[in-house]
FIBA-849600 format. One record per residue (C-alpha): x, y, z; residue number from 1. Coordinates in nm, 2 decimals, decimal comma. Layout:
BEGIN
px;py;pz;num
X;Y;Z;NUM
...
***
This chain:
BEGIN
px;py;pz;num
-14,70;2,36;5,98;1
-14,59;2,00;5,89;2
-14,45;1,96;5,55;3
-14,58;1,58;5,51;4
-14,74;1,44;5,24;5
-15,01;1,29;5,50;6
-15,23;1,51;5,75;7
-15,28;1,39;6,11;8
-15,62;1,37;6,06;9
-15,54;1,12;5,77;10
-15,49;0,84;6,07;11
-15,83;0,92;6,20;12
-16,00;0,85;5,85;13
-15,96;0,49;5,91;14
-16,16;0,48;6,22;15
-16,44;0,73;6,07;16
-16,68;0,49;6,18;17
-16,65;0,54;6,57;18
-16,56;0,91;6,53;19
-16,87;0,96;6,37;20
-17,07;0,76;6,60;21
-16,89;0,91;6,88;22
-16,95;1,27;6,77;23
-17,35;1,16;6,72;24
-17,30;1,09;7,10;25
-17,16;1,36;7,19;26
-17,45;1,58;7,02;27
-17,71;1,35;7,19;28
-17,49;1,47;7,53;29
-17,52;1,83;7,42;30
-17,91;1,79;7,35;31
-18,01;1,61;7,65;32
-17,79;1,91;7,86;33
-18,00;2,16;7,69;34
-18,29;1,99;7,77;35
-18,22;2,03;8,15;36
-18,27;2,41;8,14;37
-18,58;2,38;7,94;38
-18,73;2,15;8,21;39
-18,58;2,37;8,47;40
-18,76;2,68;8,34;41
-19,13;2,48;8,33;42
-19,02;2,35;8,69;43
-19,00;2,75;8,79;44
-19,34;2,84;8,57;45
-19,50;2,53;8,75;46
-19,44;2,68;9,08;47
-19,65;2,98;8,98;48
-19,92;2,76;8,78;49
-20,23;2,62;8,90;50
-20,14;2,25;8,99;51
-19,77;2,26;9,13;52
-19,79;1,97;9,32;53
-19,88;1,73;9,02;54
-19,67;1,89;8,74;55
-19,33;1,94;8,94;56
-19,32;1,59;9,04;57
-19,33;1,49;8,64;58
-19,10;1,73;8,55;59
-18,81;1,61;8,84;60
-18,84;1,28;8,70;61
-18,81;1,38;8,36;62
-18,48;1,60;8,46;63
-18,34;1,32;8,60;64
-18,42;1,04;8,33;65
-18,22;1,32;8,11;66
-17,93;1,32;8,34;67
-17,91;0,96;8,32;68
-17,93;0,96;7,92;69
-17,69;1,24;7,93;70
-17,41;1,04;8,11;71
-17,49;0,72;7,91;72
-17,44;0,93;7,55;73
-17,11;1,07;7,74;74
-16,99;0,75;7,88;75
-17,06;0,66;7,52;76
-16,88;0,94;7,37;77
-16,56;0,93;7,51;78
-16,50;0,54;7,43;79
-16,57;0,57;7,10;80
-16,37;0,87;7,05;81
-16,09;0,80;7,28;82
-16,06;0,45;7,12;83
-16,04;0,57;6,79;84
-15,76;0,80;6,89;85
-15,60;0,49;7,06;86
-15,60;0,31;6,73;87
-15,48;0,60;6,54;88
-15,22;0,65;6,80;89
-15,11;0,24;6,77;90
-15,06;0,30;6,36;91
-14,90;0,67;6,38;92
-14,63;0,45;6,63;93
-14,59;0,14;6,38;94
-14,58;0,38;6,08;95
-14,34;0,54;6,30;96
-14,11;0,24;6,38;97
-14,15;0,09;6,03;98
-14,02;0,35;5,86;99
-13,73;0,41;6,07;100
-13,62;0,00;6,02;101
-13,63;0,10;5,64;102
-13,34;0,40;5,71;103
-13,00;0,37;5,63;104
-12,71;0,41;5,89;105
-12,65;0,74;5,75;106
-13,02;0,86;5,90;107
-12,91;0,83;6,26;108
-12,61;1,02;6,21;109
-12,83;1,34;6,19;110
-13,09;1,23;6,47;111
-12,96;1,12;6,78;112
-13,18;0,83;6,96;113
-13,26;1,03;7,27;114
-13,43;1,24;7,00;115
-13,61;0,99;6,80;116
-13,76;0,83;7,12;117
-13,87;1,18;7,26;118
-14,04;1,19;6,94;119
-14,19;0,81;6,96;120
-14,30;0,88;7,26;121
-14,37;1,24;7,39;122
-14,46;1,36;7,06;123
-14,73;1,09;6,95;124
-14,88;1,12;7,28;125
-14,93;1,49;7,22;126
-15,11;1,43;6,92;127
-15,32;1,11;7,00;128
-15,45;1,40;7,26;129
-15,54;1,61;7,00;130
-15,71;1,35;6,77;131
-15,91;1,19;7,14;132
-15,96;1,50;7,40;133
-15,93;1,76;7,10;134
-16,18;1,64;6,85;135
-16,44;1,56;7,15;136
-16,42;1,91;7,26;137
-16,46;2,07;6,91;138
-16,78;1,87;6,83;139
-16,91;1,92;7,19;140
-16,86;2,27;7,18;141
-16,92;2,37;6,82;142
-17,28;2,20;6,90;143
-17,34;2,35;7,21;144
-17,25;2,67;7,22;145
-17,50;2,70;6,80;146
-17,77;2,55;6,99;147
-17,74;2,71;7,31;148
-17,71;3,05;7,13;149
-18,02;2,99;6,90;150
-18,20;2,88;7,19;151
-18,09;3,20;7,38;152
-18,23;3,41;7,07;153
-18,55;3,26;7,10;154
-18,63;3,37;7,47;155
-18,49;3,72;7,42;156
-18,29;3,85;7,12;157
-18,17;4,17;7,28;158
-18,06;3,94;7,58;159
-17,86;3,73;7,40;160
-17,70;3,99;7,20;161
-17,60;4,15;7,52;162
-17,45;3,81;7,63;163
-17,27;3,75;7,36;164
-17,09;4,07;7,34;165
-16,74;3,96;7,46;166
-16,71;3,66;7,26;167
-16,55;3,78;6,98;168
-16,28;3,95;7,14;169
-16,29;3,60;7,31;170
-16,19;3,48;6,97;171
-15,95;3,72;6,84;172
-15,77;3,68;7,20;173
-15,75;3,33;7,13;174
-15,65;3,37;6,75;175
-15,34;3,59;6,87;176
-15,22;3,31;7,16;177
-15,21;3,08;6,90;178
-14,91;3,16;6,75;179
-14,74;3,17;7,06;180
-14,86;2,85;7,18;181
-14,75;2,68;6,85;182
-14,37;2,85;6,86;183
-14,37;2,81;7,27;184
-14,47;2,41;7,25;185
-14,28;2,34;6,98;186
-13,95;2,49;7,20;187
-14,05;2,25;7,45;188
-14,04;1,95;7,22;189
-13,73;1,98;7,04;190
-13,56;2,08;7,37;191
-13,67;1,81;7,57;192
-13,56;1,57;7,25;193
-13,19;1,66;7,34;194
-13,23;1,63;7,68;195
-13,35;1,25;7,60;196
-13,02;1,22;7,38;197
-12,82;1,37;7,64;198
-12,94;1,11;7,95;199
-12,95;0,78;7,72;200
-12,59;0,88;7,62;201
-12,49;0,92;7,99;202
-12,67;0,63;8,07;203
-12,50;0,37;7,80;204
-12,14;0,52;7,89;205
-12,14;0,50;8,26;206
-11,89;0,25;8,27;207
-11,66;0,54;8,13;208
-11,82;0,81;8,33;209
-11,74;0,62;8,64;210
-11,37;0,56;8,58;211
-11,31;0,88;8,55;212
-11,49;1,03;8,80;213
-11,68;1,29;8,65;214
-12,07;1,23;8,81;215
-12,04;1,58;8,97;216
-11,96;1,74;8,58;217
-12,21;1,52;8,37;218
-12,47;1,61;8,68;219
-12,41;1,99;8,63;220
-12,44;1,93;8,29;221
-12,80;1,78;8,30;222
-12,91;2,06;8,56;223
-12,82;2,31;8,33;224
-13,04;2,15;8,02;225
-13,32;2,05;8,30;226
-13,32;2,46;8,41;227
-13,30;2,51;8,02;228
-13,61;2,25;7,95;229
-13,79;2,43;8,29;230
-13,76;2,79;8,19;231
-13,94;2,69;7,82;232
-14,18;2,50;8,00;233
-14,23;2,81;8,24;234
-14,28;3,02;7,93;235
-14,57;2,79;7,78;236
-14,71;2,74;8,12;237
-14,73;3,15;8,16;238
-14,89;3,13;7,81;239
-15,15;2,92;7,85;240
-15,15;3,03;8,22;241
-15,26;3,39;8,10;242
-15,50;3,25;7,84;243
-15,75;3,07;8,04;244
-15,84;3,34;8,32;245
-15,84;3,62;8,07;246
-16,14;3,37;7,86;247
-16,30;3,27;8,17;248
-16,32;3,63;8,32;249
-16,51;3,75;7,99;250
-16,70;3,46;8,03;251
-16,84;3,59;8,42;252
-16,87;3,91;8,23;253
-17,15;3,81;8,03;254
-17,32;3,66;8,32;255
-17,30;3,99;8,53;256
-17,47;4,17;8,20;257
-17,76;3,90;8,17;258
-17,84;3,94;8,57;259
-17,86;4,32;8,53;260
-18,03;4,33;8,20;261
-18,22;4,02;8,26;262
-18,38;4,13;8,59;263
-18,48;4,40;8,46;264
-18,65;4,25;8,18;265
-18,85;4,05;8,43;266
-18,97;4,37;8,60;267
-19,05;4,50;8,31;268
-19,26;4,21;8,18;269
-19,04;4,11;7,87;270
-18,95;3,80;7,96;271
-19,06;3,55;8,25;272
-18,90;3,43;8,54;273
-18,85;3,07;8,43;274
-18,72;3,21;8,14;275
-18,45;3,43;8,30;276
-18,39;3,12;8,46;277
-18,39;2,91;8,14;278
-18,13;3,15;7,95;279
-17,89;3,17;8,29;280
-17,86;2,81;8,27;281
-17,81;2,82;7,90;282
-17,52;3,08;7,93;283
-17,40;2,84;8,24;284
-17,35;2,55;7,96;285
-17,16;2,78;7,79;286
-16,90;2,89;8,06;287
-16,72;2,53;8,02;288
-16,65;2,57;7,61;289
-16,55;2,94;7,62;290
-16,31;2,78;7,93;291
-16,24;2,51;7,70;292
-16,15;2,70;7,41;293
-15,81;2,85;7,54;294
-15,72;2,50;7,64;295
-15,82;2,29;7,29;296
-15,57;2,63;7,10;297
-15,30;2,51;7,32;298
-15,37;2,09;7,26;299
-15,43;2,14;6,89;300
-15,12;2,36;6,92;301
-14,89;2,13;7,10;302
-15,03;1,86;6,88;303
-14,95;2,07;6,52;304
-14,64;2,10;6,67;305
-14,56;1,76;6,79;306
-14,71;1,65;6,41;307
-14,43;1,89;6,24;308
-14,19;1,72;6,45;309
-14,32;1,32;6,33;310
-14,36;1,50;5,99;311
-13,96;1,54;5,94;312
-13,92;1,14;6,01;313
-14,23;1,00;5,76;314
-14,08;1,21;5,53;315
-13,73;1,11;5,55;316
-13,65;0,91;5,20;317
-13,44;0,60;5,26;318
-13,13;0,66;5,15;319
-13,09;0,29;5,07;320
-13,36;0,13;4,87;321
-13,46;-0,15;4,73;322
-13,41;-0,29;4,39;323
-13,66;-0,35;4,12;324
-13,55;-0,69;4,09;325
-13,71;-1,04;4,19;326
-13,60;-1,20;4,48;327
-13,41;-1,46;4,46;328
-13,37;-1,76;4,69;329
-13,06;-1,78;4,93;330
-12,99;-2,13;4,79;331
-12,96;-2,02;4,41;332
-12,68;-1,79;4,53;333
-12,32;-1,91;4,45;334
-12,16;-1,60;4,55;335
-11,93;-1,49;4,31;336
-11,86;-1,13;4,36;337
-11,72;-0,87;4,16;338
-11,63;-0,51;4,27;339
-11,53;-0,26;3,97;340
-11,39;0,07;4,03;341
-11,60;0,12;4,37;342
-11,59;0,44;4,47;343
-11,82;0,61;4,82;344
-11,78;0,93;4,94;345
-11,91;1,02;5,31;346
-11,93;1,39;5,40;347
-11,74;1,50;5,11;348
-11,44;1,28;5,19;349
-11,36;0,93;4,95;350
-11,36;0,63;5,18;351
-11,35;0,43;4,90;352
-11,17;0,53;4,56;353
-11,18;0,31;4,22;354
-11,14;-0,01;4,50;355
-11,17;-0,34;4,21;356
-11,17;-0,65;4,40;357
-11,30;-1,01;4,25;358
-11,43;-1,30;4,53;359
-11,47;-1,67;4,39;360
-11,76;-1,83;4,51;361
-11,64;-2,12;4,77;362
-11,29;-1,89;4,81;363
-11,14;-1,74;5,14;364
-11,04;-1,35;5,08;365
-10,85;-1,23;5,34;366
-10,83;-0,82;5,35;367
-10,56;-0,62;5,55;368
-10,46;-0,22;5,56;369
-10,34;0,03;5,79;370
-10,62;0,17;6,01;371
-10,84;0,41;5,81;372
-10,77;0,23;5,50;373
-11,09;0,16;5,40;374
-11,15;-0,19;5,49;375
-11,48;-0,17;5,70;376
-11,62;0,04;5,40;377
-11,57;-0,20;5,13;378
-11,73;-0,50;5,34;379
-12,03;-0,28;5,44;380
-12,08;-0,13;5,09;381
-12,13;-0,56;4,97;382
-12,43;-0,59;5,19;383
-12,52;-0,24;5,10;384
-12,50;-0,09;5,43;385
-12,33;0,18;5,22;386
-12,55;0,32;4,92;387
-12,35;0,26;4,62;388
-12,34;0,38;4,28;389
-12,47;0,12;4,02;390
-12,28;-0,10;3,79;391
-12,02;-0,11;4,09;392
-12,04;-0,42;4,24;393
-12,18;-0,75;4,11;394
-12,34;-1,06;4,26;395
-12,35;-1,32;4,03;396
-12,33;-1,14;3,78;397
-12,64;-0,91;3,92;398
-12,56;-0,56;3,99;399
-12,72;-0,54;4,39;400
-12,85;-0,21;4,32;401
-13,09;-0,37;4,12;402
-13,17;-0,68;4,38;403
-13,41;-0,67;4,65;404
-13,23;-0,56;5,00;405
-13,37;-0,85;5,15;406
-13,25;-1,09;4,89;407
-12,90;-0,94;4,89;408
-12,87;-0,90;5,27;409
-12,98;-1,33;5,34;410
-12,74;-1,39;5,14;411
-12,46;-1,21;5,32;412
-12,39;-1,37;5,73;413
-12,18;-1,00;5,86;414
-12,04;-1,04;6,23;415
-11,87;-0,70;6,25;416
-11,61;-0,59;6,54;417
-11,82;-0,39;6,71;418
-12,07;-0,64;6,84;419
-12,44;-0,52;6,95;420
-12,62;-0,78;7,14;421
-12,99;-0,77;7,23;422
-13,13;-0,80;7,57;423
-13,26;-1,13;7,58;424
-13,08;-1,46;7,60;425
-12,75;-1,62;7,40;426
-12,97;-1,84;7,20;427
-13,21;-1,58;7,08;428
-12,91;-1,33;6,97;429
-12,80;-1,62;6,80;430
-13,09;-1,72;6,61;431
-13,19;-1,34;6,56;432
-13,11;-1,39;6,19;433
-13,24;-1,69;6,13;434
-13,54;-1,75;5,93;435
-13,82;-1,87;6,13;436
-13,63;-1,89;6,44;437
-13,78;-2,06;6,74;438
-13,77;-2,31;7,00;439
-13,80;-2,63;6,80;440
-13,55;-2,88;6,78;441
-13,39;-2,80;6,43;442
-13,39;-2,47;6,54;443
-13,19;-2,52;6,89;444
-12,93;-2,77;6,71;445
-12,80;-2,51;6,41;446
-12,78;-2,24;6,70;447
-12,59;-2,49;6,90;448
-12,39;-2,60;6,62;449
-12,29;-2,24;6,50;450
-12,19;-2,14;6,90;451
-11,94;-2,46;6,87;452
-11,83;-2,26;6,59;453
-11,73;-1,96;6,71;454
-11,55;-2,13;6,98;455
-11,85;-2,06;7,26;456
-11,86;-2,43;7,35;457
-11,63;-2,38;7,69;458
-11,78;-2,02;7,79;459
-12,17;-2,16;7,75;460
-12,12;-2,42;7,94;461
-11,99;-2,25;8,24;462
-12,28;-2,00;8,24;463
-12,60;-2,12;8,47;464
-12,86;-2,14;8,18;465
-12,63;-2,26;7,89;466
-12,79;-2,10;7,60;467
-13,07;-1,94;7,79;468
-12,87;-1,71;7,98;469
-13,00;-1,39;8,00;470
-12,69;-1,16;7,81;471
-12,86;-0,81;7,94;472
-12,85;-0,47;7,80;473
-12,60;-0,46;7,51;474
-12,49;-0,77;7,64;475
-12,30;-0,63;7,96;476
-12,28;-0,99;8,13;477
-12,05;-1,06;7,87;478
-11,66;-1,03;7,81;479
-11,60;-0,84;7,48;480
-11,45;-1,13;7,31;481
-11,74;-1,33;7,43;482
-12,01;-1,09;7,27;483
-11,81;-1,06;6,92;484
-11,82;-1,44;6,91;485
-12,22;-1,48;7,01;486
-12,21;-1,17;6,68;487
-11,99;-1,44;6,46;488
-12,22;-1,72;6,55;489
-12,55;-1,53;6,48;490
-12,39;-1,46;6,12;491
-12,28;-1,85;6,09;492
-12,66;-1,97;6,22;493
-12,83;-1,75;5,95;494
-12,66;-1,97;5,70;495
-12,54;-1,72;5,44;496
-12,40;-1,76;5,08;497
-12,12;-1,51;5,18;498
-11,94;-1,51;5,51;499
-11,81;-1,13;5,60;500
-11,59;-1,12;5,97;501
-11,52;-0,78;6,01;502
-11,21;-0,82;6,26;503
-11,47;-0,98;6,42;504
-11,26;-1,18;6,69;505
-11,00;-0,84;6,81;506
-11,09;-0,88;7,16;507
-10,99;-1,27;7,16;508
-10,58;-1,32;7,21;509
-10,39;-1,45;6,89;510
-10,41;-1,80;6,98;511
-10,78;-1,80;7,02;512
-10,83;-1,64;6,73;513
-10,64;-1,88;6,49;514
-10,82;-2,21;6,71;515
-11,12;-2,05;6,64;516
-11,07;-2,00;6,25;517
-10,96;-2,32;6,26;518
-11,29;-2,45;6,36;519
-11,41;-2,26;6,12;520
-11,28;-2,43;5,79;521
-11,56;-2,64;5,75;522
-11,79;-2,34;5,76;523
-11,61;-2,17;5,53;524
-11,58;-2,44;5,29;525
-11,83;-2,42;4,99;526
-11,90;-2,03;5,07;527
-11,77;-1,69;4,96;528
-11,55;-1,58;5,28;529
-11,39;-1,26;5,35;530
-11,13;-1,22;5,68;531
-11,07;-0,93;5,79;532
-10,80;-0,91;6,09;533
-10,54;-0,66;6,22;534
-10,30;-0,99;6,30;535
-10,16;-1,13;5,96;536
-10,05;-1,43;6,11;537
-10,45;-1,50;6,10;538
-10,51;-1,50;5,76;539
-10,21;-1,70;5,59;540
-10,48;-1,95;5,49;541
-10,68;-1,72;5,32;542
-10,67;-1,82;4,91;543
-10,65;-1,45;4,83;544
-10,52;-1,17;5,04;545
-10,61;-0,79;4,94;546
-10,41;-0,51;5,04;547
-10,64;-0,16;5,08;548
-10,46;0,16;5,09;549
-10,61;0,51;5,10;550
-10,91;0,36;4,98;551
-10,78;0,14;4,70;552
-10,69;-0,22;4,63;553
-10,31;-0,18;4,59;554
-10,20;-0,53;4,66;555
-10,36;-0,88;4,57;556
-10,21;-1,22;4,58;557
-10,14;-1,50;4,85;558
-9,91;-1,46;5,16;559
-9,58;-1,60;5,04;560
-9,64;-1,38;4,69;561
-9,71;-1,09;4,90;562
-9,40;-1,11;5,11;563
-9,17;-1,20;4,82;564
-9,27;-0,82;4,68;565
-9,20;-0,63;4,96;566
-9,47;-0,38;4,96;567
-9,73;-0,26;5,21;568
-9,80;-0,63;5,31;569
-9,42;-0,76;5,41;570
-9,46;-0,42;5,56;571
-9,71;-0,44;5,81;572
-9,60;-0,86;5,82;573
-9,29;-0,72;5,96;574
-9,49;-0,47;6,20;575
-9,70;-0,76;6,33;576
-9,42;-0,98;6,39;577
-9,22;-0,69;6,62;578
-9,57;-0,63;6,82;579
-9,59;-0,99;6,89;580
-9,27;-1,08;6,97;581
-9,26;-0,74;7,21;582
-9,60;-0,87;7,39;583
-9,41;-1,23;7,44;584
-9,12;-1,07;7,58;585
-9,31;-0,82;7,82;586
-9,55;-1,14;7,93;587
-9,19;-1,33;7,99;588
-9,07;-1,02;8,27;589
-9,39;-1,01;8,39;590
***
């Protein structure tokens, strides 16, 4: 059973109104198709009475006048109930999506997105079918088959009785499938979640699947899950397979009983003819809910078990959160920041151990390190895309575990090296974090202005639609270096107190890179900036330069102090200089 703190019937409460009215339908539906057999069994006594001719006429057109109401209360029915399930379904899905914008990085590392989006989609369509489909059926057949049976009782007693001897194995037959149904759908689910993770992942790396010429491998691969995901759907199919025939046969059992003892009840005078007739077509409205019952156990099953899987993502507490602090404008930032003995562990290992670093508002802080050092961690931990412990690092003076995340995170532009692009068009990736983005002029000029920038002035204008090109998925159409800078410019264009490039131009050549830093001196100037770059011939201007090593600050000072000391910094100056110098000369042979 789901372990959240909310019931999925808790989504339907909202939308009370039409269920009720819906279910009102639906017993008006289940009235006006009990009133059919009544009229059927006068239609019969008619044809015995003394003016056949003037009565059966009557009756026909009162048969059909119900038929008509019937299908108008059903018509009814099923929109209100169905669209109440539709609405249910449409804030289940945002609840959904909300909450998973409101998860740290961390989340994802434990569900993979082939998962999550078999669970967005597959399992909230299993349960909207429980709230629309499954609720109609309850209400239609919890009404039909009490008023069918009472009715049933009040032409013959012993009749009835007779009738209804095979429904409660009916319903211990159904209580035992339940179980199965739950632990069989259930299978199904989380199974087809990893087959979902497994195809997106082939899909976004077949670029790498290609070069190496593995299709035939990856393709046996997915057979072998797809045989996995068939042979658990054969299970639940065999399940509810067995389930339905076994109902409906004890179903045609009770109408063999009522023909045998019911005809001879006629001969002997019990009951009448119309009535035999009346009670057949009773039991005959009953045939479709003792059918239906099997198949609402298996969709309030497969829904249960589609909640319990939606149950383990509302509950998931954000490891991130935000702080109980106002929020504070972007402009009434300086951006002084102060990092004291920061320490993060992930997985049990320290990334980060006792790092103390201070950044001057209006100052450029260059970091460098071997790879693995630690870098990435500490930039990520100032925007807190890293939970960190409190009293750790200070914003003006604020310690950001106690400021709002939004607050903190306008206030910090972050262009890191891997660049993610959206599928839509240059101009929009750019503007993506500005604040009220659109198409007006203001709007079009900073996102021009931060593309000159990041040195995207020569590459927009050879593409067709300037800005407006279309970048598609991930930004494919693009050259590496090309995406990192449309990243770098959506950080500039958001206008941040504190500038963060994360290695943020690797897949530009050295030149490039320092022409492009260059151009950005007057958007450094006047905010906190931290550089971080594998080429130390980039970051020579930087006013500070910090040195991380296993996780700790062990060097801080400007280039030509750095080098005069002789530590880790000449170091990998000296490393730098060799790799250069061995490209130049490789470039010259070539």
């Amino acid at each position: 059973m789901p372990s959240s703190r909310r019931s999925p019937w808790t989504y339907l409460k909202t939308y009370r109104g039409s269920v009720i009215s819906g279910a009102l339908s639906l017993v008006a539906t289940s009235a006006l198709a009990l009133a059919v057999p009544w009229l059927l069994g006068l239609t019969v006594e008619a044809l015995r009475g003394d003016d056949p001719a003037g009565e059966i006429p009557i009756l026909a057109l009162a048969m059909v006048g119900f038929a008509l109401a019937q299908a108008v209360a059903r018509i009814a029915s099923r929109i209100l109930l169905f669209n109440a399930a539709r609405m249910a379904e449409y804030d289940l899905r945002s609840d959904l999506f909300g909450h998973l914008l409101q998860q740290a990085p961390s989340f994802y590392r434990s569900y993979t997105v082939g998962d999550v989006m078999s669970r967005l989609t597959a399992d909230v369509q299993t349960v909207r079918a429980m709230w629309g489909p499954g609720v109609l059926n309850i209400v239609n057949t919890s009404f039909l088959f009490t008023a069918a049976v009472i009715l049933m009782i009040s032409i013959d007693w012993q009749l009835a009785l007779w009738a209804l001897v095979p429904y409660p194995l009916m319903v211990l037959l159904g209580r035992a499938f339940a179980g199965r149904l739950f632990r069989e759908s259930r299978a199904v689910q989380e199974y087809l979640g990893t087959v979902s993770s497994s195809v997106q992942e082939d899909l976004s790396g077949i670029g790498v699947i290609k070069t190496h010429t593995v299709e035939p491998q990856r393709e046996r691969r997915f057979r072998g899950m797809a045989d996995v995901l068939l042979d658990r759907n054969m299970k639940l199919t065999l399940v509810r397979g067995t389930l339905l025939p076994v109902l409906g046969g004890l179903g045609a059992l009770s109408t063999v009983v009522v023909l045998y003892i019911g005809g001879t009840a006629v001969i002997d005078g019990r009951i009448t003819l119309g009535q035999l007739i009346q009670f057949n077509a009773y039991l005959a409205l009953l045939v479709w809910p003792t059918l239906a019952l099997g198949w609402m156990l298996s969709l309030f099953q497969r829904g249960m078990a589609a909640w319990a899987r939606l149950a383990q993502l509302l509950d998931a507490v954000p490891a991130i959160r935000d702080g109980p602090g106002d929020d504070i404008p972007t402009a009434d930032i300086r951006g002084d920041i102060d990092i004291r003995d920061l320490t993060i562990e992930i997985e049990g290992r320290k990334v980060l151990d006792q790092a103390s670093l201070t950044l001057r508002a209006g100052t450029i802080t260059a970091i460098v390190g071997r790879t693995g050092a630690g870098k990435t961690m500490l930039v990520q931990a100032l925007p807190r895309m890293l939970e960190v412990p409190a009293g750790a690092i200070f914003l003006d003076g604020v310690d950001i575990t106690t400021l709002p995340l939004a607050t903190l995170r306008r206030a910090i532009g972050y262009a890191p090296q891997e660049a993610f692009l959206f599928s839509t068009s240059i101009a929009e990736n750019i503007g993506h974090g500005m604040e009220h983005a659109g198409d007006d002029g203001d709007d079009m000029l900073r996102i021009s202005r931060a593309a000159n920038a990041a040195g995207l002035s020569r590459d927009v204008a050879a593409l067709p639609a300037g800005l407006e090109t279309m970048v598609g998925e991930r930004g494919i159409t693009l050259s590496g270096g090309q995406r990192q800078r449309v990243a770098l410019a959506r950080a500039i264009a958001s206008d941040p107190r504190v500038l963060i490039l994360d290695d943020s131009l690797s897949s530009v050549d050295t030149q490039t890179e320092r022409e492009i830093l260059a151009q950005l001196d007057e958007v450094m100037h006047g905010r906190t900036s931290v550089l971080i770059s594998h080429r130390v011939a980039a970051i020579k201007r930087a006013d500070q330069i910090a040195v991380i090593d296993e996780g700790r600050v062990v060097e801080l000072g400007t280039h030509d102090d750095l080098l005069s000391r002789g530590g880790v910094y000449a170091e990998l100056y000296r490393t730098q200089l060799e790799d250069e110098l061995v490209d130049e000369e490789g470039e010259g042979v070539a």
